[in-house]
BAPASE-759028 format. One record per residue (C-alpha): residue number from 1; x, y, z. Coordinates in Angstrom, 3 decimals. Layout:
<zalums>
zalum nr:NUM xx:X yy:Y zz:Z
...
</zalums>
This chain:
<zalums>
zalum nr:1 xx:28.523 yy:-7.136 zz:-2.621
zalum nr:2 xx:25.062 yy:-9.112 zz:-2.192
zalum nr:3 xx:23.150 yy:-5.915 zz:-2.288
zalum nr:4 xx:24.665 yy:-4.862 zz:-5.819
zalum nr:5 xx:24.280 yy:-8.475 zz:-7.227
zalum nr:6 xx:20.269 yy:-8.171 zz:-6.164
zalum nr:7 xx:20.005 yy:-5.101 zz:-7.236
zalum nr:8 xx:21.473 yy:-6.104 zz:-10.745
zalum nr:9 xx:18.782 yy:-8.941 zz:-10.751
zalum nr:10 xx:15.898 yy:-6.554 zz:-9.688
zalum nr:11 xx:16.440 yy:-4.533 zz:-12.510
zalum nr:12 xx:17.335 yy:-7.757 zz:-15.046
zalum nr:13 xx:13.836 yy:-8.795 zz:-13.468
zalum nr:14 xx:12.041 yy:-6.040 zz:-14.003
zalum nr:15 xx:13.359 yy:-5.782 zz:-17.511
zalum nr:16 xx:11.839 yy:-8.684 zz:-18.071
zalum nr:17 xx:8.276 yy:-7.858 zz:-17.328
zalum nr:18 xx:8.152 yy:-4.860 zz:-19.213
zalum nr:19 xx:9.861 yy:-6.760 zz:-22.023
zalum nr:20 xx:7.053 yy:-10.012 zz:-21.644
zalum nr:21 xx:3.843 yy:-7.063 zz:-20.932
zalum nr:22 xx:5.104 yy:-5.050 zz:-24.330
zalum nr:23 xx:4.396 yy:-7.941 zz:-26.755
zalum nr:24 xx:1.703 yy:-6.923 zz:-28.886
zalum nr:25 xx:-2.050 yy:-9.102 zz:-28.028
zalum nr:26 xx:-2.294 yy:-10.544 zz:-31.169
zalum nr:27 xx:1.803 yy:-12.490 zz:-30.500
zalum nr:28 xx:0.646 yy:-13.984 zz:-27.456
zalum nr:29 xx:-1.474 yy:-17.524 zz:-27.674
zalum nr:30 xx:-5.099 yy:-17.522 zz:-26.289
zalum nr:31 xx:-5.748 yy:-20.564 zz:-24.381
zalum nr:32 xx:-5.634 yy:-19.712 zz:-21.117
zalum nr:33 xx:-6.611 yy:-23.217 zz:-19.689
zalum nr:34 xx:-6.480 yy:-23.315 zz:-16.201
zalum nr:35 xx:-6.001 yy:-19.793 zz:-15.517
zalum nr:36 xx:-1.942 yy:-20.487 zz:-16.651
zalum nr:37 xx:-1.988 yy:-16.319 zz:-17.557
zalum nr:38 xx:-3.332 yy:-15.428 zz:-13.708
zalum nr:39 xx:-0.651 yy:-17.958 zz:-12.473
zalum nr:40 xx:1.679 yy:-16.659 zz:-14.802
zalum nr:41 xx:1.240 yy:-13.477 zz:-13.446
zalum nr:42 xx:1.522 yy:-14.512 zz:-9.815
zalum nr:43 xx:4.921 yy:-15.915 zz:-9.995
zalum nr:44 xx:6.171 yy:-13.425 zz:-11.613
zalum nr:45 xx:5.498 yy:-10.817 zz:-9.353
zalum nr:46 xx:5.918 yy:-13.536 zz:-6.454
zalum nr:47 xx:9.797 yy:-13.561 zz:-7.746
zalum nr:48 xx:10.134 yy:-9.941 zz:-8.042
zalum nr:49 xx:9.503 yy:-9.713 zz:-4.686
zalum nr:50 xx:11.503 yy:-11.819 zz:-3.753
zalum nr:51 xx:14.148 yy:-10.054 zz:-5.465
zalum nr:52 xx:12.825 yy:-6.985 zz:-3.754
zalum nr:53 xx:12.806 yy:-8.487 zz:-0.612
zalum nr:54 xx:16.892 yy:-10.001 zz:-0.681
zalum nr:55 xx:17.914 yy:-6.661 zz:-2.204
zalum nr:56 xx:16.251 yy:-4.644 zz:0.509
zalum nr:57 xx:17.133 yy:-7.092 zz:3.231
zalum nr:58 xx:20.799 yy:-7.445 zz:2.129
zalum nr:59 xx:20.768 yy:-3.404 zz:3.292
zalum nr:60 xx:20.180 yy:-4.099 zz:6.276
zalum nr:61 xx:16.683 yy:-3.272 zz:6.696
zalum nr:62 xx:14.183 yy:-4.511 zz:9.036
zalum nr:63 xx:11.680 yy:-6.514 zz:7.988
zalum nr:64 xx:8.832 yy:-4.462 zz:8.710
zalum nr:65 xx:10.080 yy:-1.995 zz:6.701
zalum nr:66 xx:10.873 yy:-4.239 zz:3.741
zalum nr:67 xx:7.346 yy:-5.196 zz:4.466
zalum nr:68 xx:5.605 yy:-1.399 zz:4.014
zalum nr:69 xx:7.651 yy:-0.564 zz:0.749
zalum nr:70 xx:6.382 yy:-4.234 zz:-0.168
zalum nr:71 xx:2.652 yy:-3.146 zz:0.389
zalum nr:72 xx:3.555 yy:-0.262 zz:-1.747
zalum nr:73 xx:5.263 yy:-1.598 zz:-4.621
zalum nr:74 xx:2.299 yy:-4.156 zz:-4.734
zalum nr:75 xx:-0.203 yy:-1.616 zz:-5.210
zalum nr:76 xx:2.069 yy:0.560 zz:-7.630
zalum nr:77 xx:3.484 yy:-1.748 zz:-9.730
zalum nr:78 xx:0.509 yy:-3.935 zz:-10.988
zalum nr:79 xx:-1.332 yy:-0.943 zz:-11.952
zalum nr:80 xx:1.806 yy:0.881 zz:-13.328
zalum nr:81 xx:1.917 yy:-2.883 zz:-15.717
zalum nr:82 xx:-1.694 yy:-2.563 zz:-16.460
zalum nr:83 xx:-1.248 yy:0.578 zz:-17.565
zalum nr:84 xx:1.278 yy:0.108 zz:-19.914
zalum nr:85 xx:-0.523 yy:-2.438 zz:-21.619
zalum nr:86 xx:-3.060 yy:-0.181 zz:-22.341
zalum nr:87 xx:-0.278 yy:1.277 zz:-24.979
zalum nr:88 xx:0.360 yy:-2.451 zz:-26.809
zalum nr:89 xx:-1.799 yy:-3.128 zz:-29.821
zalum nr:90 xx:-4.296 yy:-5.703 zz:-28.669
zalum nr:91 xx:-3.338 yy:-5.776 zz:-24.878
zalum nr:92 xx:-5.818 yy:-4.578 zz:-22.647
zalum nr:93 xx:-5.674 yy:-3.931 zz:-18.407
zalum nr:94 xx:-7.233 yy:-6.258 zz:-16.270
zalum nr:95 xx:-8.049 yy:-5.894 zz:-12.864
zalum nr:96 xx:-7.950 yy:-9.690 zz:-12.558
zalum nr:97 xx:-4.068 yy:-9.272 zz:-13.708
zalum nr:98 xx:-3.685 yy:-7.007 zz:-10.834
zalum nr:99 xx:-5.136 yy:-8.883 zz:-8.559
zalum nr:100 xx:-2.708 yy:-12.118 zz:-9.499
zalum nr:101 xx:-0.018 yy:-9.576 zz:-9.538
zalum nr:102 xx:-0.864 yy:-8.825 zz:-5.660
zalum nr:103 xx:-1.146 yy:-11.994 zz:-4.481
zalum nr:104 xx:2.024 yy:-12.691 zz:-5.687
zalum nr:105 xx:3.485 yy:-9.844 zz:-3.740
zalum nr:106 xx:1.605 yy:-10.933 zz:-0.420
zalum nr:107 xx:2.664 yy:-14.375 zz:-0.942
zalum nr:108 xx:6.341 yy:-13.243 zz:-0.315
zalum nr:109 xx:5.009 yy:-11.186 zz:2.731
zalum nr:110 xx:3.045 yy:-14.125 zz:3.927
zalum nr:111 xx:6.123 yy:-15.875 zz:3.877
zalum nr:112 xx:8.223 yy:-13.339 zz:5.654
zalum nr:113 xx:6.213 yy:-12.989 zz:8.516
zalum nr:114 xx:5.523 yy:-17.209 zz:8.652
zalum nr:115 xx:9.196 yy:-16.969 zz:8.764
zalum nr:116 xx:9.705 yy:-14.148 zz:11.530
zalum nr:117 xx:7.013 yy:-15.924 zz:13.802
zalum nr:118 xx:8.596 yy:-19.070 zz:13.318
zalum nr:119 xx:11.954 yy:-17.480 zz:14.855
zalum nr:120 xx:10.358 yy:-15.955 zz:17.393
zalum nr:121 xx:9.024 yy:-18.308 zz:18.467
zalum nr:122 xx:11.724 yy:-20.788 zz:17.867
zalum nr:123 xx:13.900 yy:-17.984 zz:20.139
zalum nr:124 xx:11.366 yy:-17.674 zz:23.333
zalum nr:125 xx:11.708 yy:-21.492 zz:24.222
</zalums>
């Protein structure tokens, strides 16, 4: 039952960035103070992997498998974004998007092996 409900919300998820990342350039405002659109664009991509992550995981998957397809999807899936923005009037691809976009996807693997280490280490004493 988990694995359907995160599966739902992967796909509601990634809904919603092609949905935000197909609104035409000249809709979206341009003060970027503080690098809000980079940041923006990490958390985004931090919670879809998330999502990716508790979907995968709730299969029963090891970790360092969730892990690879992670380190896949991040590589695909910012430049797959990118790309499609080249197809919106006035958006353009950035490689600094992608890069935000990353980081938010090695965030959550940061996190997963923090958290693995932490066990095992919580498990040897």
């Amino acid at each position: 039952m988990a694995h359907k409900i995160y599966r739902y919300l992967f796909w509601i998820w990634i809904v919603i960035i092609i949905t935000l990342t197909s609104i035409p350039g000249s809709s979206i405002p341009k003060n970027d103070i503080f690098g809000k659109d980079k940041l923006g664009h990490f958390m985004i991509y931090t919670i879809l992997s998330l999502i990716f992550y508790l979907k995968q995981k709730s299969k029963l998957l090891l970790d360092i498998t969730i892990i690879k397809q992670l380190f896949l999807f991040s590589v695909i899936a910012p430049i797959i974004d990118e790309l499609h923005q080249l197809m919106i009037q006035g958006r353009d691809c950035s490689i600094y998007d992608m890069m935000a976009d990353f980081l938010g996807f090695f965030a959550v693997i940061v996190i997963i092996v923090l958290r693995n280490s932490f066990i095992s280490l919580k498990s040897s004493h």
